[in-house]
C-alpha positions as CSV (number, residue, x, y, z in Angstrom):
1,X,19.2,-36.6,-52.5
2,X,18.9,-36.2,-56.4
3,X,22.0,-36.7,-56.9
4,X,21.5,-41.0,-56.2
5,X,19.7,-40.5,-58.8
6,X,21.8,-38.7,-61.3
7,X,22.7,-41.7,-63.3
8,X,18.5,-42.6,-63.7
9,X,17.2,-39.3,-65.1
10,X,18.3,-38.0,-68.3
11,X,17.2,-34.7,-68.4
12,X,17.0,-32.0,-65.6
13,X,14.3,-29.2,-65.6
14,X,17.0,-26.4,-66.5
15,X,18.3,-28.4,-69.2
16,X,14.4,-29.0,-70.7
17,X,13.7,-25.3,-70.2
18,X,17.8,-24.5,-72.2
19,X,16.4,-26.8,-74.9
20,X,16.8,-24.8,-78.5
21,X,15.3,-26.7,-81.4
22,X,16.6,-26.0,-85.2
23,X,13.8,-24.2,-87.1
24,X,12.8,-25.6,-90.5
25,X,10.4,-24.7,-92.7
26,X,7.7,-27.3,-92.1
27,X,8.6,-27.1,-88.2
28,X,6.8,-27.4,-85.2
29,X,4.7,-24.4,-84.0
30,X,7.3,-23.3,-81.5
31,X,4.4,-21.5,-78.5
32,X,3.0,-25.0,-78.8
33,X,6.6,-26.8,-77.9
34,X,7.1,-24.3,-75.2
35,X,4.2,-24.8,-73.7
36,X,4.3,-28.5,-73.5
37,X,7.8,-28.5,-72.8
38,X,6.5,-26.1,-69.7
39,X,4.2,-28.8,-68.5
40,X,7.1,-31.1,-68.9
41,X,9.1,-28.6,-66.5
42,X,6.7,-28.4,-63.9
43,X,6.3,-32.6,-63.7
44,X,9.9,-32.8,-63.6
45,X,10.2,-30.2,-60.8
46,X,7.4,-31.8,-58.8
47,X,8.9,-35.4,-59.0
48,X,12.0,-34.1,-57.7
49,X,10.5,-32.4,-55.0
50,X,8.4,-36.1,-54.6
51,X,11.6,-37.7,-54.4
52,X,13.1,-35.2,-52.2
53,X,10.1,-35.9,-50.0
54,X,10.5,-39.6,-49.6
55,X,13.7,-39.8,-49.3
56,X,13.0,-37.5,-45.7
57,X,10.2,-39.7,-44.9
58,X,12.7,-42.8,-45.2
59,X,15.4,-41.4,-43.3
60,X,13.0,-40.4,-40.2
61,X,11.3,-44.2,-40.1
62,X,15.1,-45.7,-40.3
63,X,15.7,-43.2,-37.6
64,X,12.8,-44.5,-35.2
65,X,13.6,-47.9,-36.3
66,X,16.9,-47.6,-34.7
67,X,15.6,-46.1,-31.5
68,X,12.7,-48.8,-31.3
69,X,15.6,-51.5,-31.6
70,X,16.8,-49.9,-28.8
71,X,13.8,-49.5,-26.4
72,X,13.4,-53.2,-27.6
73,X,17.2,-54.1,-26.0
74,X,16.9,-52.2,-23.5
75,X,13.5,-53.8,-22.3
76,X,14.3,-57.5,-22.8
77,X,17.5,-56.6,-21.1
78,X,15.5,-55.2,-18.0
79,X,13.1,-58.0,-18.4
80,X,16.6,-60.9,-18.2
81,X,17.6,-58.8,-14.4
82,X,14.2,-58.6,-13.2
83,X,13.7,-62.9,-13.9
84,X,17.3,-63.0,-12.4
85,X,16.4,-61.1,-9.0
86,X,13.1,-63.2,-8.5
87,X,15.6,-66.0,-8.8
88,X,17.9,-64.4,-6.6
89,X,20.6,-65.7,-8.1
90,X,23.0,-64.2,-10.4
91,X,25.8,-66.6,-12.2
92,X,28.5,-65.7,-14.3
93,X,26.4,-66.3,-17.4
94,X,24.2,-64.0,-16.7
95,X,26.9,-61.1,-15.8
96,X,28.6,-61.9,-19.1
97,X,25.2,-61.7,-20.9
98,X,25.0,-58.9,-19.4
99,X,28.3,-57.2,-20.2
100,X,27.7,-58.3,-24.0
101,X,24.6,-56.5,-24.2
102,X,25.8,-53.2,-22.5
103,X,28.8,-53.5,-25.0
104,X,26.9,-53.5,-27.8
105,X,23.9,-50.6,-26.6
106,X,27.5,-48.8,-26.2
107,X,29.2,-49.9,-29.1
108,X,26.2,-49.5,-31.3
109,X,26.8,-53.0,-32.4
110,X,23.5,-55.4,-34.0
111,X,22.4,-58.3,-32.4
């Protein structure tokens, strides 16, 4: 799932944590980049386990959105026969209306 986002995020935690810096004379106290670049680490690990997160969470509601589209068809679809039978009358319309909709519960097609 990270990799969507490869082209986004510049760095990686592995590649922070491979970092070497060139040591100069007036340079940075190097415990005190480690440190912050540890706290870097951990933020990036934790967004990518926050992102690996959502993107479950998305992929289970787009998964019950498709089944509730279903119940959905498959209840107006019960409530189009049961008008039909209290009419008692069934015209081709209706059988072809019909067909379409069991075509596309089959066929997986949208309305």
């Amino acid at each position: 799932m990270i990799k969507m986002y490869q082209n986004k995020i510049t760095l990686s935690p592995q590649e922070i944590l491979e970092k070497e810096f060139k040591i100069d004379t007036r340079g940075y106290r190097l415990k005190e980049v480690d440190q912050f670049l540890d706290i870097i680490i951990g933020d990036y690990e934790q967004f990518f386990n926050i992102i690996n997160h959502l993107e479950q969470e998305k992929a289970d509601l787009l998964k019950e959105i498709m089944n509730l589209k279903q119940e959905l068809r498959n209840a107006r679809m019960n409530v189009e026969i049961a008008k039909t039978q209290e009419a008692g009358e069934i015209s081709n319309v209706d059988v072809l209306r019909r067909l379409s909709q069991l075509e596309k519960m089959v066929y997986g097609r949208e309305e």
